[in-house]
C-alpha angles and dihedrals in degrees: 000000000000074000103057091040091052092053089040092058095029100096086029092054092092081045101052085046092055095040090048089051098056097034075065097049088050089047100054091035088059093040092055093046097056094036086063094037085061091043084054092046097048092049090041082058099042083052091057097041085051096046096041088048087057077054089055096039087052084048099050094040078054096051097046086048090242096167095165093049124127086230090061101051123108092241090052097051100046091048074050085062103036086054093065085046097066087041084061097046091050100051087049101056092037107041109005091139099042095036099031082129091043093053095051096044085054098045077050084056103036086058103036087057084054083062096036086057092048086053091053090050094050094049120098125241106258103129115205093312129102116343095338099088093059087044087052097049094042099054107034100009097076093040084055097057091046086059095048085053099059093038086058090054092045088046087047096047089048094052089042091058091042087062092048086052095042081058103061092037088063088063100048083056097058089041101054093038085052097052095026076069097035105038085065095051098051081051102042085045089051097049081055099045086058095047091052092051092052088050089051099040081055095053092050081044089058091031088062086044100057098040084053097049087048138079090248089076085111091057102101090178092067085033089064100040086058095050089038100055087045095063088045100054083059100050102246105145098160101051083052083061090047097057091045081056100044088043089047087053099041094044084054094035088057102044082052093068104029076079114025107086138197096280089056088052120092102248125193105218104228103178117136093224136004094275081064107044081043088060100041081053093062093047096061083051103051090046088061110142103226103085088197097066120090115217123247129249090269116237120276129242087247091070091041086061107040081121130040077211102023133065116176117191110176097219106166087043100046083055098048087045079052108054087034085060099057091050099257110136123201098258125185116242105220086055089051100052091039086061096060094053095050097061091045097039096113090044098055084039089057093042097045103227119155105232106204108190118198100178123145107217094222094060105118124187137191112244152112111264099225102051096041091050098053090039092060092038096062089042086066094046096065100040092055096053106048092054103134120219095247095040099109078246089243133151128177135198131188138156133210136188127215115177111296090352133086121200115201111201123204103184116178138177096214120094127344133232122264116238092226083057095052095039082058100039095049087049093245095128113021122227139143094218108097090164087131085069111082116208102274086064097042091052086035089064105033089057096048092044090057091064099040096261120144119224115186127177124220129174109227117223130186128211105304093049095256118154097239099157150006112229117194118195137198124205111206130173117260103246107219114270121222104219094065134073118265126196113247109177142010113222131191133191141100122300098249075053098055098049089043088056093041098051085051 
């Protein structure tokens, strides 16, 4: 599990950390915004409570008939306005969307103190005795409660609006205490994470090194779990993918040449005359690759010049007369293998192995049935009998077909090759001790090499560089298939010549 998250956050770690660094930013950001919005809001009440409470100074200096008193004078009462104004101009530039009512309710305020102020002014100075007292209510006293009134809904909206804020303010808080902790560990854990991978890109560096330095530089299969974990370590997937691919095209590249020789090549005949295209002719032949096949009388000068403007050379039916005459028969692949499991199926029944067959009907092969069938039977054999218990019993064949040349994979999950045996079999490290071959090899070979087939082991691993299967291969030559078109002849001339040639 710790495995597959690791390999799930890997590639996102950069991007957590970035992610976690500007979630931050925005926090305290956010934090600091509405921190100062409540500091406005507090002072912006404050502001109203101090200007209502010079109202309320001017009123009660009215009702005790203190003419001579500071409230009632004109400059009191107009820093008493002007202090509403500022009130006003403050909310609106500070809250003129959250507080739009607010701000009408105090401009309503603002100019109904202007006219309060007028009415205490107007009223005679009667104090609170006689008749003066009833003059006094019934002209400012009224006004007065209205104004109470509209200071208490500013005051209202206003508290209404701090809690909003102190809300949002709580999660700020939440928000920049969370990443404040987390922001520190995604970096701490990707400065880490590069120091692990330069550790680990060192040790590939000493690994290759090493290998280099050593007599295993021939070992593909180590060659390729240092590369391979490399690439890995820097989190390039799809170059991993890359090299399987490219592993998977050279092997078969190269068994296919390994086979295909010169006379299944298409060769562009340079002589200067027919003596030397005569001569070019017999050299495809000679470099055949079956050494089992014994070359044909070539062709004379007298056939290479039937025709001042034709030659005819009957490629595709010299070689067929060829391999015919050595005794090999056009067989067809999934028979072949069929065969062979026919003969072993009780055993594979009592052993329990799962037999997948990936075979096309319409693969031909050049061969002789004898050899190849045994061949393959005691293939099967061995590969039967040394399925482990804890193997998987497993044995795959599949076929595959590149150009003139036909691979015939047997892949098992029984016992691997040793590393002395393949250093030995792919002529790496001479010796005449095969011991390491059991007897079902050594009569496989010596059966396909009779009839010029390559067999190559190999040991299969998978990402890690464990060993998890052997793999043997056979390299056979494509029999033509009769569906398809063949070239029969070569023919030269101008091109009046060729068109003349073709309309008869």
């Amino acid at each position: 599990m710790k495995k597959f998250v690791n390999s799930l956050l890997k590639p996102k770690r950069s991007h957590l950390l970035l992610v976690s660094l500007a979630g931050l930013i925005w926090a305290t950001s956010g934090l600091q915004t509405r921190s100062l919005q409540l500091k406005k809001i507090s002072v912006l009440q404050d502001g109203i409570a101090t200007c209502f409470s010079r109202v309320n100074q001017s009123y009660t200096a009215k009702l005790i008939n203190d003419s001579g008193s500071l409230f009632l004078s004109d400059g009191f009462m107009a820093t008493t306005e002007e202090c509403f104004g500022e009130t006003l101009a403050s909310l609106e530039n500070n809250f003129s969307v959250a507080l739009a009512g607010a701000s009408k309710t105090l401009n309503t305020l603002s100019s109904d103190v202007h006219w309060f102020h007028e009415k205490v002014k107007q009223v005679g100075s009667g104090g609170l005795g006689g008749n003066s007292v009833k003059v006094i209510i019934s002209n400012i006293g009224a006004r007065f409660e209205r104004l109470e009134i509209k200071r208490d809904e500013v005051l209202e909206k206003s508290d209404l609006h701090r809690e909003v804020l102190l809300e949002k303010l709580n999660v700020f808080k939440w928000a920049f205490y969370l990443l404040a902790l987390i922001t520190p560990l995604f970096g701490f854990w990707e400065v880490l994470s590069n120091r692990s991978r330069e550790l680990n890109n060192a040790d590939s560096e000493l690994a290759a090194v090493e290998f280099l330095d050593s007599e295993n530089y021939f070992d593909k299969s180590k060659a390729e779990v240092v590369i391979r974990k490399a690439l890995q370590n820097n989190g390039l997937p799809t170059v991993v993918r890359l090299l399987d691919t490219y592993k998977a095209l050279y092997a078969n590249r190269s068994a296919a040449e390994a086979l295909t020789d010169s006379a299944g090549k298409g060769t562009i005949l340079k002589g200067k005359d027919a003596d030397e295209d005569q001569a070019q002719i017999d050299k495809i032949w000679n470099e055949s690759s079956v050494p089992s096949l014994k070359v044909p009388k070539p062709l004379n000068k007298k056939h290479l010049e039937q025709s001042a403007n034709s030659q005819v050379v009957s490629v595709e039916e010299t070689w067929e007369d060829k391999m015919k005459a050595e005794g090999f028969e056009a067989l067809g692949m999934e028979g072949v293998i069929t065969k062979g499991i026919d003969l072993i199926a009780s055993k594979v029944f009592t052993a329990g192995v799962e037999v997948e067959i990936d075979v096309e009907d319409t693969v031909k092969i050049w061969s002789k049935r004898e050899n190849i069938e045994q061949a393959i039977y005691h293939l099967l054999v061995n590969f039967v009998d040394n399925m482990g218990p804890d193997s998987g019993k497993s044995l795959k064949i599949e076929t595959r077909q590149l150009g003139s040349t036909v691979l015939l994979d047997f892949t098992s999950g029984g016992a691997k090759f040793e590393e002395a045996f393949l250093k030995n079999i792919n002529g790496i490290e001479k010796s005449s001790d095969d011991s390491a071959l059991n007897i079902d090899f050594k009569v496989s070979r010596q059966l396909v090499n009779e009839i010029g087939t390559k067999m190559s082991f190999e040991n299969v691993a998978n990402q890690d560089g464990r060993i998890v299967a052997s793999k043997v291969q056979l390299v056979f030559r494509a029999a033509s298939n009769a569906a398809k078109g063949k070239i029969r002849d070569v023919k030269r001339g101008t091109k009046k010549e060729l068109m003349r040639n073709l309309s008869n």
